[in-house]
C-alpha positions as CSV (number, residue, x, y, z in Angstrom):
1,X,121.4,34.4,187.4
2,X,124.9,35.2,189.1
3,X,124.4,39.1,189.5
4,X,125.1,39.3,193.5
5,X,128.9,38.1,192.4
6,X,129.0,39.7,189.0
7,X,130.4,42.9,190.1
8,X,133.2,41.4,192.0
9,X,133.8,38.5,189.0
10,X,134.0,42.0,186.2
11,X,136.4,43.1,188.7
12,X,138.8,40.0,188.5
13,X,138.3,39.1,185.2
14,X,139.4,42.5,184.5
15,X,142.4,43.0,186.9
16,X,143.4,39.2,185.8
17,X,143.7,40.3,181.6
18,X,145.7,43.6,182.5
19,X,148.4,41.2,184.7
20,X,148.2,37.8,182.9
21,X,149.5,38.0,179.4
22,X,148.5,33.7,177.7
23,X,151.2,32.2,175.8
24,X,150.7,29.2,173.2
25,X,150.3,26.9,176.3
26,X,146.9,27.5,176.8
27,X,144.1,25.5,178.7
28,X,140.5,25.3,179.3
29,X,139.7,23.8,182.8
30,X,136.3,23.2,184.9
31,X,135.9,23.6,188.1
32,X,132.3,22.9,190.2
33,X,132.0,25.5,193.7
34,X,130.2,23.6,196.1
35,X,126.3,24.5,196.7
36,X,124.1,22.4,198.5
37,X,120.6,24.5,198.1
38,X,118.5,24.4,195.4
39,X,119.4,26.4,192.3
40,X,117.8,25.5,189.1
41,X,121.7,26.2,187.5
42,X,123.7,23.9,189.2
43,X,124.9,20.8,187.8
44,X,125.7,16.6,189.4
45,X,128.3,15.0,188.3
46,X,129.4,11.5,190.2
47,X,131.8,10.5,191.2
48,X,133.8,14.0,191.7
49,X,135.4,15.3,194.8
50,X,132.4,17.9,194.4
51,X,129.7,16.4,193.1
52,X,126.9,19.2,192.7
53,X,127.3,22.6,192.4
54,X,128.0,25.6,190.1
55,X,130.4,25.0,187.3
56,X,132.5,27.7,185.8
57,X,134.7,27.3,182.9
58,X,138.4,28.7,183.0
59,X,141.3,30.3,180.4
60,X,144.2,29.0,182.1
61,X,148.0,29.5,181.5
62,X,151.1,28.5,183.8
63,X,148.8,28.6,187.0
64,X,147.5,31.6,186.4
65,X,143.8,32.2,185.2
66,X,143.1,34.6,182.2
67,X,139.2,34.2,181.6
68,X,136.3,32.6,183.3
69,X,132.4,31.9,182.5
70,X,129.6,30.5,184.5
71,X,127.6,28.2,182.9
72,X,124.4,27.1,183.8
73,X,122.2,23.7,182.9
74,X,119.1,25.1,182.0
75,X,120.5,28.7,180.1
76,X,122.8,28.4,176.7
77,X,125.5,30.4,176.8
78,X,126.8,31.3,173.0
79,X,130.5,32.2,174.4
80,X,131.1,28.7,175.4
């Protein structure tokens, strides 16, 4: 369901693993990118600064990101 950015989030995920190399200090994160349409994958969640949209899991270490995932409400994803 995210193919149109797919390409570019390879590309990123890719670049960010040859740069970024995790420690033992490592942390898993959520972060919701606002979308206001409708989209059968976005999620609500109240009371959030951003309270509907897409919500993408992150590998995070120091600041920097290693690893991300979009996840979806109505599609199972077995890497999460």
């Amino acid at each position: 369901w995210y193919f149109k950015v797919g390409p570019l989030a390879t590309h990123i995920q890719t670049i960010s693993k040859s740069i970024c190399v995790p420690s033992s200090n490592i942390s898993v994160d959520e972060m919701i990118v606002r979308f206001l349409g409708r989209s059968t994958h976005t999620v609500r969640i109240k009371n959030k600064p951003i309270p509907e949209g897409y919500k993408i899991l992150f590998l995070c270490d120091a600041g920097y990101t290693y690893s991300f995932i979009f996840t979806s409400r109505i599609q199972n994803q077995p890497e999460v």
